[in-house]
ChimeraX commands (.cxc) that place a marker at each C-alpha (Angstrom):
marker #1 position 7.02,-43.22,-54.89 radius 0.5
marker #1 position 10.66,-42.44,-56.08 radius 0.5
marker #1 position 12.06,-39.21,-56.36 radius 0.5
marker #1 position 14.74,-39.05,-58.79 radius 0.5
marker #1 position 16.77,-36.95,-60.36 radius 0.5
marker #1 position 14.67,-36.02,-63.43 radius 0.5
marker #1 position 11.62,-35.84,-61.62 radius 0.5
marker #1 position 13.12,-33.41,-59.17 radius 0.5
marker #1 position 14.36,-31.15,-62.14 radius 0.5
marker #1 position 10.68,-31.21,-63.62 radius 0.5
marker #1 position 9.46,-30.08,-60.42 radius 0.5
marker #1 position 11.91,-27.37,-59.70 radius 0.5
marker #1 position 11.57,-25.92,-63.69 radius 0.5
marker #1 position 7.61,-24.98,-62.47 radius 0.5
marker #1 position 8.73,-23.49,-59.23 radius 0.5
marker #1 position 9.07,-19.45,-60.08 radius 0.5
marker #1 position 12.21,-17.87,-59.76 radius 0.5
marker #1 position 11.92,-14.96,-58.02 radius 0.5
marker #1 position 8.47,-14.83,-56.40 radius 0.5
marker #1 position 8.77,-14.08,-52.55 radius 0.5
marker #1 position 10.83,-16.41,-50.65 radius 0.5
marker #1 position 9.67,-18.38,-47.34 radius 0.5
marker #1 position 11.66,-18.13,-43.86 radius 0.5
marker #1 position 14.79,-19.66,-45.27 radius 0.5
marker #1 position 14.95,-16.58,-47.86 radius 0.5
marker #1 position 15.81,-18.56,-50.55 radius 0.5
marker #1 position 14.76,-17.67,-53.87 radius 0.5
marker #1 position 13.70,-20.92,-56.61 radius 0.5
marker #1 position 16.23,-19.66,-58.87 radius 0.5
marker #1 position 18.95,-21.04,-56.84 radius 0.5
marker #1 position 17.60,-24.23,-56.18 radius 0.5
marker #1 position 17.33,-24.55,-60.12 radius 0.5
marker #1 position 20.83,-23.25,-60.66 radius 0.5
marker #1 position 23.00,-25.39,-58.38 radius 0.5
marker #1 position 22.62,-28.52,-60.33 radius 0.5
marker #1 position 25.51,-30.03,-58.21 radius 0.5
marker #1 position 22.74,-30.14,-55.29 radius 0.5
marker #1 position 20.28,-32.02,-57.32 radius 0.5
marker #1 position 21.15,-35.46,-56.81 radius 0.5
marker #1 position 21.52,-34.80,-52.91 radius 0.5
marker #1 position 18.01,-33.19,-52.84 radius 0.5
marker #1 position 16.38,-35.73,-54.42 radius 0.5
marker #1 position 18.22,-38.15,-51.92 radius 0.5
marker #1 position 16.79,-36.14,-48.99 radius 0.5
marker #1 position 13.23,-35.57,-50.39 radius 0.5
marker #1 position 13.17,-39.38,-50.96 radius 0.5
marker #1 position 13.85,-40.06,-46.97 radius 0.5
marker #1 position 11.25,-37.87,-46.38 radius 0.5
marker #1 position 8.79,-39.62,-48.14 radius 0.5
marker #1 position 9.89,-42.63,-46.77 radius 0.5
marker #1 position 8.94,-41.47,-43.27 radius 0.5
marker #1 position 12.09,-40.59,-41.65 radius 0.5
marker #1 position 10.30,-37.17,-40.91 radius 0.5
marker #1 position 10.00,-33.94,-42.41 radius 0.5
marker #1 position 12.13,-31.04,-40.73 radius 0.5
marker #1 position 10.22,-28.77,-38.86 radius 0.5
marker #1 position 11.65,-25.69,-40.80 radius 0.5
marker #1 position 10.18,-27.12,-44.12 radius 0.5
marker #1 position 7.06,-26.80,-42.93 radius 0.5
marker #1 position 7.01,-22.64,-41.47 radius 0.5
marker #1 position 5.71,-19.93,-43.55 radius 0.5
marker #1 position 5.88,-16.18,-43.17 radius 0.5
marker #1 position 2.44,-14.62,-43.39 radius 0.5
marker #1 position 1.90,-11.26,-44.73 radius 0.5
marker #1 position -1.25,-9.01,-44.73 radius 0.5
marker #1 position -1.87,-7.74,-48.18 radius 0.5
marker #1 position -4.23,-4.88,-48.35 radius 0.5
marker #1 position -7.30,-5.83,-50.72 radius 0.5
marker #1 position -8.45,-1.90,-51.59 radius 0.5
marker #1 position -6.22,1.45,-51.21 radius 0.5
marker #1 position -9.63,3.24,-51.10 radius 0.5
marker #1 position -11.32,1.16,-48.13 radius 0.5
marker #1 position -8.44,2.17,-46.21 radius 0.5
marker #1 position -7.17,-0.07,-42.59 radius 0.5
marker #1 position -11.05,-1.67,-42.21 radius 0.5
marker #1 position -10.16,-5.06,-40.68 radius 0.5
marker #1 position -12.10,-7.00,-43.93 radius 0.5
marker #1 position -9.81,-5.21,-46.24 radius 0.5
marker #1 position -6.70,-7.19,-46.06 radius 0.5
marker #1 position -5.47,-10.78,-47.50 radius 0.5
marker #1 position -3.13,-12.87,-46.10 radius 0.5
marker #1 position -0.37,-14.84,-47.87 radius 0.5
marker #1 position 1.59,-17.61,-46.66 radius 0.5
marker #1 position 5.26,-17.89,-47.97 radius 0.5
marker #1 position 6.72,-21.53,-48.00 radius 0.5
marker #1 position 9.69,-22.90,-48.42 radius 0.5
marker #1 position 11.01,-23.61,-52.26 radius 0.5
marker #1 position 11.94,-27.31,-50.54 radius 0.5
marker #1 position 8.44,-27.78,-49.09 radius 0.5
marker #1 position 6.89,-26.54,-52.23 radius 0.5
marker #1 position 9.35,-29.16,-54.38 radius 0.5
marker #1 position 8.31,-32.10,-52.04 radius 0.5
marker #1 position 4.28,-31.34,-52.52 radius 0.5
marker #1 position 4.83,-30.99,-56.35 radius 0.5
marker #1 position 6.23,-34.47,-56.31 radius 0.5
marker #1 position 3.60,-35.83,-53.70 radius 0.5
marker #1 position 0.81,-33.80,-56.40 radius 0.5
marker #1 position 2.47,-35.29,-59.65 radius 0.5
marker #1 position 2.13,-38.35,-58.56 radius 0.5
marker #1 position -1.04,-38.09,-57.11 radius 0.5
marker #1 position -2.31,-36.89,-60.19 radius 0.5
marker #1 position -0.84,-39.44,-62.51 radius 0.5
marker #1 position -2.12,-42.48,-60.29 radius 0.5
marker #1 position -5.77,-40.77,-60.66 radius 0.5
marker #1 position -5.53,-40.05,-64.46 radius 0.5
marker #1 position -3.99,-43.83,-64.80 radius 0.5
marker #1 position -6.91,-45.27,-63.05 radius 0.5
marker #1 position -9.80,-43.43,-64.33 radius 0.5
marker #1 position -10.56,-41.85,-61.05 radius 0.5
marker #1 position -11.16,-38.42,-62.41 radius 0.5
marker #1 position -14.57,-37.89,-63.01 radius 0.5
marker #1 position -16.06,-36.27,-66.01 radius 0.5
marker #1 position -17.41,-33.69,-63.85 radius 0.5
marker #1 position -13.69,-32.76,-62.74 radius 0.5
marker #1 position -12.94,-31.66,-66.13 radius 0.5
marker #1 position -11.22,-28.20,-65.28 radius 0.5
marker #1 position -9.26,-30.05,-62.21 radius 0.5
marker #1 position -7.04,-31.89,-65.45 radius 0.5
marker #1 position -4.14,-30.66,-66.88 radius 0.5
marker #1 position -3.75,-28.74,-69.82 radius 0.5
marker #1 position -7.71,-28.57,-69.52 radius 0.5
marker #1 position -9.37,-25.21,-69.71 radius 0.5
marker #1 position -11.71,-23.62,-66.81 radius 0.5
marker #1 position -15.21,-24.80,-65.96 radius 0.5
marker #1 position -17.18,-21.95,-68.41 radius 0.5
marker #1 position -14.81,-23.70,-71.42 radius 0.5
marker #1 position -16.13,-27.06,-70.09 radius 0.5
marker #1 position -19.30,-26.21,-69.83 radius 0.5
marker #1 position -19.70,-25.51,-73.21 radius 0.5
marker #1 position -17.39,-28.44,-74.44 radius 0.5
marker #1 position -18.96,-30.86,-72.31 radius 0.5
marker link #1:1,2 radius 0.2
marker link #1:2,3 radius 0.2
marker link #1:3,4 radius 0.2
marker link #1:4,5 radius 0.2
marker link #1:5,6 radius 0.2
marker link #1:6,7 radius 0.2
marker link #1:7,8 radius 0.2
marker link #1:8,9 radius 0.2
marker link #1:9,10 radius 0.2
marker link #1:10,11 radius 0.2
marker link #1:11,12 radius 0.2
marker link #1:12,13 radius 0.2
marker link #1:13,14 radius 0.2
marker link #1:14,15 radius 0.2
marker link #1:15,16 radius 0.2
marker link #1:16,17 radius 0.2
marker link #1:17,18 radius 0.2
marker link #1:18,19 radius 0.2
marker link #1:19,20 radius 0.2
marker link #1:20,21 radius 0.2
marker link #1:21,22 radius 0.2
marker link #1:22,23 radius 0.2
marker link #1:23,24 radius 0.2
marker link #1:24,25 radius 0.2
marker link #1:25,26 radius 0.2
marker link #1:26,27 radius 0.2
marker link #1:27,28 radius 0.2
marker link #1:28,29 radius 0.2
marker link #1:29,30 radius 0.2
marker link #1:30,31 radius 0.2
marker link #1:31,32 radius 0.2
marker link #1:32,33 radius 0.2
marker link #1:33,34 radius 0.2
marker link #1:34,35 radius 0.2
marker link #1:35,36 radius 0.2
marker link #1:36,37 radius 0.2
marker link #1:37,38 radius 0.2
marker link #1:38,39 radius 0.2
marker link #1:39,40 radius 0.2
marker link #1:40,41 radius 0.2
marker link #1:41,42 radius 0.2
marker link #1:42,43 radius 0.2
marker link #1:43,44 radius 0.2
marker link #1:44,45 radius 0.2
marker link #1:45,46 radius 0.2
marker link #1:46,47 radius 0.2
marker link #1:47,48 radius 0.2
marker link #1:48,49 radius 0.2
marker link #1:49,50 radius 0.2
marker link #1:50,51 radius 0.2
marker link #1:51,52 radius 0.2
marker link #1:52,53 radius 0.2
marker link #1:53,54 radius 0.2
marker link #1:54,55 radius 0.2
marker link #1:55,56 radius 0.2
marker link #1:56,57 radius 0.2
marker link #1:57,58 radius 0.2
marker link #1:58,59 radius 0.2
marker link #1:59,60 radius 0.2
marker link #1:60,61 radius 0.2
marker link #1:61,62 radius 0.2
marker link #1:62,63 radius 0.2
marker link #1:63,64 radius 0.2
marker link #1:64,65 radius 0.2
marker link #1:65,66 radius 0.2
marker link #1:66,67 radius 0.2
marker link #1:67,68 radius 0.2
marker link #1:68,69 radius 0.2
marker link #1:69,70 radius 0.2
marker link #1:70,71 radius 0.2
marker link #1:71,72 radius 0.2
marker link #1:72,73 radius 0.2
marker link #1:73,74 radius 0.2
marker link #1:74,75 radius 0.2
marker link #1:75,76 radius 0.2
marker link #1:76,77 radius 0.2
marker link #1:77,78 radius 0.2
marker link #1:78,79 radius 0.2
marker link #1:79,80 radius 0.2
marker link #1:80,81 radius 0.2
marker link #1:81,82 radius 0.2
marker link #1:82,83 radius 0.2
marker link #1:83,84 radius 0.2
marker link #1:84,85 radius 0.2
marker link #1:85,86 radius 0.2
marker link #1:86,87 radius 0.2
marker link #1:87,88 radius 0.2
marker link #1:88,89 radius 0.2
marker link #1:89,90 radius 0.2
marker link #1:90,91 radius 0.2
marker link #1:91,92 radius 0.2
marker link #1:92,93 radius 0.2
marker link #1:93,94 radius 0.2
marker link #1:94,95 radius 0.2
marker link #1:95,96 radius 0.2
marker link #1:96,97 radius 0.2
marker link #1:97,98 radius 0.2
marker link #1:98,99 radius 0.2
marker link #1:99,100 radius 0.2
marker link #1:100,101 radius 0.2
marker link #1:101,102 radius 0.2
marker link #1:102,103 radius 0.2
marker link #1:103,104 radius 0.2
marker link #1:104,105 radius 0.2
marker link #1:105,106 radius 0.2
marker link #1:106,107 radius 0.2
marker link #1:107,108 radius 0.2
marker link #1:108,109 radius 0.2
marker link #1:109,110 radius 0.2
marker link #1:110,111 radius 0.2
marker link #1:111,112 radius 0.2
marker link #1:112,113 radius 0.2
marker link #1:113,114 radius 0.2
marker link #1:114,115 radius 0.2
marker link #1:115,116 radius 0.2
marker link #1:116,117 radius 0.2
marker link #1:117,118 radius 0.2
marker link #1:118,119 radius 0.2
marker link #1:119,120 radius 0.2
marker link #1:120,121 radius 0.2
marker link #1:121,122 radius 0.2
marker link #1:122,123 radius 0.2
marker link #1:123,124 radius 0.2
marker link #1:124,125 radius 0.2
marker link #1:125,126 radius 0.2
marker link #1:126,127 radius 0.2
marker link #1:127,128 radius 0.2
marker link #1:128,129 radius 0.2
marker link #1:129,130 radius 0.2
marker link #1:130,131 radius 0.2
view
């Protein structure tokens, strides 16, 4: 798998630009905006995937408990939690999952049954109907 420069801009043009930032406190705009950075990003992300190891920071979250319903109150069921990645680790599994994906969809490995699991493919009721 190669990780170039284009492929790396596709990636980071999903990633959402101000949604709440991992450990490192960096925000996805940024990543998009410093295009100077691209090229050595894509440089990095390739090493990793070569196996020369993934960074331990890349791979620590910072989990939050979201409360589910005001009106149940502090009942121990009544909370959520979210994990907040890094935008790095999240770059490097979109490139892992894009390619994943178009090696499946190349070799026919989806099943019918996986409809809704295909891109621009709508949910499993729409299938159901469709299929």
């Amino acid at each position: 798998m190669i990780v170039g420069i284009e492929k790396l801009r596709a990636i980071l043009r999903k990633i959402p630009n101000w949604k709440a930032p991992g450990p490192d406190d960096v925000q996805g705009f940024w990543l998009k905006s410093m295009k100077t950075l691209h090229q050595p990003m894509a440089l990095q992300l390739q090493e990793f995937l070569d196996g020369r190891g993934i960074p331990e920071w890349m791979t620590k979250g910072r989990t939050v408990l979201l409360i589910k319903d005001k009106a149940k109150g502090n009942a121990v069921g009544n909370y959520r939690p979210i994990t907040c990645l890094p935008v790095m680790w999240k770059v490097l599994t979109g490139i892992i999952a894009e390619n994943l994906y178009k090696h499946l969809h190349q070799s026919s490995l989806l099943p019918d049954e996986q409809k809704s699991c295909r891109k621009e493919s709508r949910g499993t009721k729409d299938q159901l109907v469709i299929g």
